[in-house]
C-alpha positions in Angstrom: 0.0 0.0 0.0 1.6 3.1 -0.9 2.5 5.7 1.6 -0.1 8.3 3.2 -0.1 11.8 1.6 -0.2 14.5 3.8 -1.4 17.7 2.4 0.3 21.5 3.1 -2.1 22.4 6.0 -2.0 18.7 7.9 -0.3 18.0 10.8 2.1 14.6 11.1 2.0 13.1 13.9 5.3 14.3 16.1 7.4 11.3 16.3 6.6 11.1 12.5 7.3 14.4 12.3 10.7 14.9 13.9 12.7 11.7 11.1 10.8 14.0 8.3 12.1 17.3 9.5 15.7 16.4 10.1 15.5 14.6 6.4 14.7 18.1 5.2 17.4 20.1 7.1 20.0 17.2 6.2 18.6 17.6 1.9 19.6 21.3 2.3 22.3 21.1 5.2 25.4 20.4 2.7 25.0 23.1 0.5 23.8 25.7 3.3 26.8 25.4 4.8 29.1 25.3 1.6 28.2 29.0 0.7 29.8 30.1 4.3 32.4 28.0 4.4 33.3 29.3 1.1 32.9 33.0 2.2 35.0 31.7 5.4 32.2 33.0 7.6 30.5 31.1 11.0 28.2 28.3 9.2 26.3 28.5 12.7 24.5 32.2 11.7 23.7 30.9 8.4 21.7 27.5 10.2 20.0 30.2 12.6 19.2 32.9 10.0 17.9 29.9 7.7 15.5 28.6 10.2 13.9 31.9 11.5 13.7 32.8 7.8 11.7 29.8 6.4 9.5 30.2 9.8 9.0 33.9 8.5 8.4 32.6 4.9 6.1 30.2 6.4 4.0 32.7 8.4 4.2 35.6 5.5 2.9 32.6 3.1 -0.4 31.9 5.3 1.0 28.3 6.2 0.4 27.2 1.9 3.5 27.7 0.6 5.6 24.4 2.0 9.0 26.0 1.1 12.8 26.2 3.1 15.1 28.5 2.8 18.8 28.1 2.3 21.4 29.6 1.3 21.8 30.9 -2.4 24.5 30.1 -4.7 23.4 33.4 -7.3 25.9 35.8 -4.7 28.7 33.3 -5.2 30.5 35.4 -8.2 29.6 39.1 -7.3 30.8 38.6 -3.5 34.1 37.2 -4.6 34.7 40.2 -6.1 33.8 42.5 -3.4 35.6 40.0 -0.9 38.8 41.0 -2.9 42.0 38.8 -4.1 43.8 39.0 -0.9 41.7 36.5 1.3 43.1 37.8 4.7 40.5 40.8 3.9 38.0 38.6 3.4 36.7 39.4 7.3 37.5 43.1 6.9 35.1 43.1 3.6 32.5 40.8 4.2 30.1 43.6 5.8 30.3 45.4 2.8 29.1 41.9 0.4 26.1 42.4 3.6 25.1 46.0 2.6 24.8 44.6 -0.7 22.8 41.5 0.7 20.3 43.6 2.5 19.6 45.6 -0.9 19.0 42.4 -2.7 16.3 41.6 -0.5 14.7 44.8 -0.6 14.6 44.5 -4.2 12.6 41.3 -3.5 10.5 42.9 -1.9 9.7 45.7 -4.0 9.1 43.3 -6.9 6.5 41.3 -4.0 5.0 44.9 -3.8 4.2 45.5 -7.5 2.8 42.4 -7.7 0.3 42.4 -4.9 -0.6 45.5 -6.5 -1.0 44.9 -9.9 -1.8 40.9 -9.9 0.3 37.9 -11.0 -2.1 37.2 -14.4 0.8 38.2 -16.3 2.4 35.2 -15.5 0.3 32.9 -18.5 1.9 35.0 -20.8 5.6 35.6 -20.2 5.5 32.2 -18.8 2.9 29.7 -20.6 3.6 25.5 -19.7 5.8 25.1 -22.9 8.4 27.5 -21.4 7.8 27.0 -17.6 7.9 23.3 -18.2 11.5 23.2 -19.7 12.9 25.9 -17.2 11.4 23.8 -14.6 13.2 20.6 -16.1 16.5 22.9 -15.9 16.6 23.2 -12.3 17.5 19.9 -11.8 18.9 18.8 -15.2 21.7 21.9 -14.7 22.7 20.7 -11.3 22.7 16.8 -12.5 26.7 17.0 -12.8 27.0 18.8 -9.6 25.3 15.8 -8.5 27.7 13.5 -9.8 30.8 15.1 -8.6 30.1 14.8 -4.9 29.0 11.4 -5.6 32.6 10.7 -6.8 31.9 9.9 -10.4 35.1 12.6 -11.8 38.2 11.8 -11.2 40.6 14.1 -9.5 43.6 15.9 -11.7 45.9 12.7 -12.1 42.4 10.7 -13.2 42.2 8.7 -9.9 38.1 7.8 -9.3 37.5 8.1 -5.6 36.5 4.1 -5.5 35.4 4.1 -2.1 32.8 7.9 -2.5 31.7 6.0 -5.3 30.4 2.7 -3.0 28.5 5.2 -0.6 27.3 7.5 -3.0 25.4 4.0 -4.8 24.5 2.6 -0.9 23.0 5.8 -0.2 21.2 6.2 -4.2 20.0 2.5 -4.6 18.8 2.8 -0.3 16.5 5.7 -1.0 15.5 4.5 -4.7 14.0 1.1 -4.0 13.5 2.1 -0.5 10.8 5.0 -2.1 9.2 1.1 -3.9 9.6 -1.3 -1.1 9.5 0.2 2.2 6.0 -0.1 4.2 4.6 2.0 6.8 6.2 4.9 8.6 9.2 3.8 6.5 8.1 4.9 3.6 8.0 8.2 4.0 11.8 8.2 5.2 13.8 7.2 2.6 16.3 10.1 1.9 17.0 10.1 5.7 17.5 6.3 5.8 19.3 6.6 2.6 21.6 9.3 4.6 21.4 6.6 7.7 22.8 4.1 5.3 25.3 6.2 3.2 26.7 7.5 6.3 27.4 4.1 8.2 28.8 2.5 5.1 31.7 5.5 5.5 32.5 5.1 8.6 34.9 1.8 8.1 36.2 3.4 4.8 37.9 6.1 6.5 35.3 9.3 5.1 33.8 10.4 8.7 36.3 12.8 10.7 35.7 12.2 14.0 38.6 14.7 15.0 36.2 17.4 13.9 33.3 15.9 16.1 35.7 15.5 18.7 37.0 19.3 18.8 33.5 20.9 18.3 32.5 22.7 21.8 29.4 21.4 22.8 27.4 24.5 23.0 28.3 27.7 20.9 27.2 30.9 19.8 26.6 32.2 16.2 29.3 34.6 15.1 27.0 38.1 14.0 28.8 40.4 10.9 28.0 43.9 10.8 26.5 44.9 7.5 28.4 48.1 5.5 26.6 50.1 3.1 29.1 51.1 0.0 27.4 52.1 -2.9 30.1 49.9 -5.2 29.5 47.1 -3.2 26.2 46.8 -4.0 25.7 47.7 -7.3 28.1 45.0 -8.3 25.8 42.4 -6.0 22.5 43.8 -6.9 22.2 41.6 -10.4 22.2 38.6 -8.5 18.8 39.5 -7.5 17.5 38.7 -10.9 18.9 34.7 -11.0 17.1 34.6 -7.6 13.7 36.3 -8.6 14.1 34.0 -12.3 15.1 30.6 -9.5 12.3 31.6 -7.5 9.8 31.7 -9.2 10.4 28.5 -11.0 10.8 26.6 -7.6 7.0 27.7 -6.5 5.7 26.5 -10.0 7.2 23.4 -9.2 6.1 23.4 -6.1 2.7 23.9 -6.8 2.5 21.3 -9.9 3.8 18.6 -6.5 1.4 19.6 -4.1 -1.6 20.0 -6.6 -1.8 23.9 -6.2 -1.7 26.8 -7.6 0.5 28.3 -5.5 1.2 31.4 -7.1 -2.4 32.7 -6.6 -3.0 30.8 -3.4 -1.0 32.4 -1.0 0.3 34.2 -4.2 3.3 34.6 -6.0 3.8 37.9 -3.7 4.0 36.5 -0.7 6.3 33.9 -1.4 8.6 36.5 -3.1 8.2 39.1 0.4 8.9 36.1 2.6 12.0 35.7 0.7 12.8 39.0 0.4 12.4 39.9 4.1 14.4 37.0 5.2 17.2 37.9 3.2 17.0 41.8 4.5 17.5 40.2 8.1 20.0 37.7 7.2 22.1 40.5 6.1 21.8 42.9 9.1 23.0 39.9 10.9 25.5 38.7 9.0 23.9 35.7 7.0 24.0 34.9 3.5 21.0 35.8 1.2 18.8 32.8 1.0 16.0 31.1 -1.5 13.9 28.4 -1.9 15.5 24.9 -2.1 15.1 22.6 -4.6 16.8 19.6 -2.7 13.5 20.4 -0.2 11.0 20.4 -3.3 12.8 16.7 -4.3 12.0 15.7 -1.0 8.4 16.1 -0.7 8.4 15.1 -3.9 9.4 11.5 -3.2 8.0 11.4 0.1 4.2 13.0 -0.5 4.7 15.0 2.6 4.1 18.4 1.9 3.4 19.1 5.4 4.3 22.8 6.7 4.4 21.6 10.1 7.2 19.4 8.8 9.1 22.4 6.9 8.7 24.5 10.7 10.2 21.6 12.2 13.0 21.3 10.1 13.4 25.6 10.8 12.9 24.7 14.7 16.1 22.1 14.9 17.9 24.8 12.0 18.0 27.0 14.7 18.7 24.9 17.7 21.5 23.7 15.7 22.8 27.3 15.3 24.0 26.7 19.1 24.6 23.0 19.5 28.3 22.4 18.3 28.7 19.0 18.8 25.1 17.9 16.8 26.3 20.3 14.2 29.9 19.0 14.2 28.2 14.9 13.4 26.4 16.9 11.0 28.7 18.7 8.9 30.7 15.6 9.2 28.4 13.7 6.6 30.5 13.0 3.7 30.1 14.3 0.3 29.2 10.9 -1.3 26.7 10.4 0.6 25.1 13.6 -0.4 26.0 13.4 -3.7 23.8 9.6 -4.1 20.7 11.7 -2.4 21.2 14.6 -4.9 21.5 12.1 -8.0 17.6 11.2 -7.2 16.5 14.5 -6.1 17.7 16.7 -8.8 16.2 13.9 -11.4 13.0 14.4 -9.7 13.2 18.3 -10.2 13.8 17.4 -13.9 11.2 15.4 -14.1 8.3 17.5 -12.7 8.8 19.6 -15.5 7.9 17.0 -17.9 5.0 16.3 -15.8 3.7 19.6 -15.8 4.3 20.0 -20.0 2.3 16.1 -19.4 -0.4 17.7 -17.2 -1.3 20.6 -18.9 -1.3 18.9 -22.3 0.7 21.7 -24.0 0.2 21.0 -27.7 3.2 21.0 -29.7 1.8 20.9 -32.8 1.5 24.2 -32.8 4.7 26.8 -33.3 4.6 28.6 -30.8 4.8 25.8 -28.0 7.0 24.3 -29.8 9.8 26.8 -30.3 9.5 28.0 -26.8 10.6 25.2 -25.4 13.4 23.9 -28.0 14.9 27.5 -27.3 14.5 27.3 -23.6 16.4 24.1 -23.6 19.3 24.9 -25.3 20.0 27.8 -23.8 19.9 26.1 -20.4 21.9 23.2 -21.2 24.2 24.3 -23.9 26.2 26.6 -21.8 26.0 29.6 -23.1 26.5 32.8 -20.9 25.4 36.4 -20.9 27.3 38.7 -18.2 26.2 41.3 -17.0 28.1 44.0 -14.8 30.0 41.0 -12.5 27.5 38.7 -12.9 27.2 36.0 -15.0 23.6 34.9 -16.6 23.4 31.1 -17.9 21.9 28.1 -17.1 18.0 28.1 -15.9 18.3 31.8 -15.0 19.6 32.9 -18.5 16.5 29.9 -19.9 13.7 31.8 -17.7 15.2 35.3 -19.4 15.3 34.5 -22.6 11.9 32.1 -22.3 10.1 35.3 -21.0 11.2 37.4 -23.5 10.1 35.0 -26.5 6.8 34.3 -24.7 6.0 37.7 -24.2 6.7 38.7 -27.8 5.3 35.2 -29.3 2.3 36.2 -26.9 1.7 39.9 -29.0 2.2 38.4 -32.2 -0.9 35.7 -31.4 -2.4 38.4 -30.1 -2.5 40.6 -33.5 -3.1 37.4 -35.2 0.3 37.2 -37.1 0.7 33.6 -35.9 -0.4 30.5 -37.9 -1.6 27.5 -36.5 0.6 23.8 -37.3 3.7 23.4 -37.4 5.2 21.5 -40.3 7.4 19.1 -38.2 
């Protein structure tokens, strides 16, 4: 018998709940941290600016919006380049990469304002199923090789395969894959956190686990808080990111929606989810965190689990924060090896792909007609093929250069239907 559903608004039963809120935290919890690390910044504010986030996100969105947020890899580029080249003044500079963090999400914001002003019904026609569907699909299709790396499958520079990544990253895949078919019961709905279980105690005899880290973790610590700068450089070289973010965004609730059987950008509204990620990322800055977004590791997992629970998605914000001040939990945490991470992320990122072949499936775009048709050949190659626009310090490609271009076409496709220029077939 398959596995129950439970919808956005129910309530899991608590020692159900607790397994299916750490299997959330843990989907995001490797590449939350990765962005601090990288900005050699306390991971411990990002966890407690993550989890009072989503519970703001989760409160601004009525409770309907089943979304966490994490960490956003958009800033990566533009803050590197504010940080500077010499990486001893990394510390000294990172309040200004906040100033520009803060102005991001006020941009979100004002964007959430225009919208709850003026509607979201222009959404049908700068982004119809045949482009949403294939930008959709690019979320996870883009990130597939990322998956693969941390599972092992590259060699390193002298073309060595990490043999023994590779064994957990396939324990921890082939656990949650035929664990999602065969598992009964409470068991069912579990799978990426067994899978992690699994992957995790398979590394401990090869060697992956540090336990010296574990070991030297303090066993109760405080966050580290930055102090946000405001330098008018600073942020207009971080500002663009904002746009990858909004285009990310915005593709992640679709998706979202199309999982949970909702329309979620009218019901709580595209607006809402857009403020709650805009005012999270205002007070991540003014206390030194990075600027977060929706997940789509978390959208994989309610995907394969048919929990869509908020109550789940606060829980998982709840033990974000506690986290934030327990170092040894965080230490065993932080400790879980790449592989393992990267077998979880093969399934979820496919699943992202997927949906947006379900939701070209669902809403039976026709494809026989022009239109539909070159909207979503374009989309696609732009996204995969690799091509790049930059602009300022920031770099467009990928899903967020797709959901550009895409919105351009289907906008101007939209006016030429619209004056009847358009035929009707297509002569493939």
């Amino acid at each position: 018998m398959a596995a129950k559903t439970y919808q956005v608004e129910e309530k899991v039963p608590f020692l159900q709940a607790i397994p299916l809120s750490f299997q959330h935290l843990f989907a995001m919890f490797g590449a939350s941290v990765l962005v601090p690390t990288l900005f050699k910044i306390d991971p411990a504010v990002v966890l407690l600016m993550n989890g009072v986030g989503t519970l703001i996100y989760l409160v601004l969105c009525k409770g309907k919006a089943p979304a966490f947020l994490g960490s956003s890899f958009a800033f990566l580029s533009p803050v590197f380049v504010v940080l500077g080249a010499n990486q001893a003044m990394w510390g000294a500079n990172y309040g200004l990469a906040l100033g520009g963090f803060i102005a991001s999400g006020l941009i979100f914001v004002a964007v959430a304002l225009l919208i709850g002003a003026f509607g979201s019904g222009w959404i049908k026609f700068v982004l119809p199923p045949a482009t949403m569907g294939p930008i959709v699909a690019l979320i996870g299709l883009e990130l597939a090789s990322v998956a693969t790396d941390m599972a092992g499958f590259k060699p390193d520079a002298s073309g060595v395969y990490n043999t023994s990544g590779i064994i957990v990253a396939m324990v921890t895949l082939f656990t949650v894959a035929f664990g999602s078919l065969l598992f009964r019961g409470f068991m069912a709905v579990i799978p990426v956190l067994t899978g992690i279980v699994a992957g995790y105690l398979v590394s401990i005899p090869m060697g992956l686990v540090n336990f010296d880290v574990i070991a030297a973790a303090p066993v109760l610590a405080f966050p580290t808080v930055y102090t946000p700068v405001f330098d008018i450089n600073a942020i207009l070289i971080i500002l663009p990111a904002s746009l990858v973010v909004i285009s990310e965004h915005i593709g992640h609730l679709v998706v979202t929606g199309n999982i949970v059987g909702r329309d979620l950008t009218k019901d709580p509204g595209l607006h809402r989810s857009l403020l709650g990620d805009g005012v999270s990322t205002v007070l991540s800055g003014f206390f030194g965190s990075v600027p977060t977004t929706t997940y789509g590791e978390n959208i994989g997992v309610m995907a394969i689990t048919r929990v869509f629970s908020v109550w789940v998605i606060g829980g998982a914000a709840a033990i974000s924060i506690v986290l934030a001040f327990i170092g040894k939990l965080s230490a065993v945490i932080q400790s879980i090896p790449t592989p393992v991470m990267g077998g979880i992320c093969i399934l979820l990122f496919g699943v992202i792909a997927a949906s947006g072949i379900r939701m070209l499936v669902e809403t039976r775009v026709d494809y026989s007609k022009p239109i539909n048709l070159t909207l979503t050949a374009i989309v696609l190659i732009v996204g995969i093929s690799g091509m790049a626009v930059t602009i300022g310090t920031v770099q467009l490609k990928g899903m967020a250069l797709a959901t550009v271009v895409g919105m351009a076409l289907s906008l101007t496709f939209h006016l030429l239907e619209r004056f009847g220029l358009t035929n009707t077939q297509t002569d493939i």
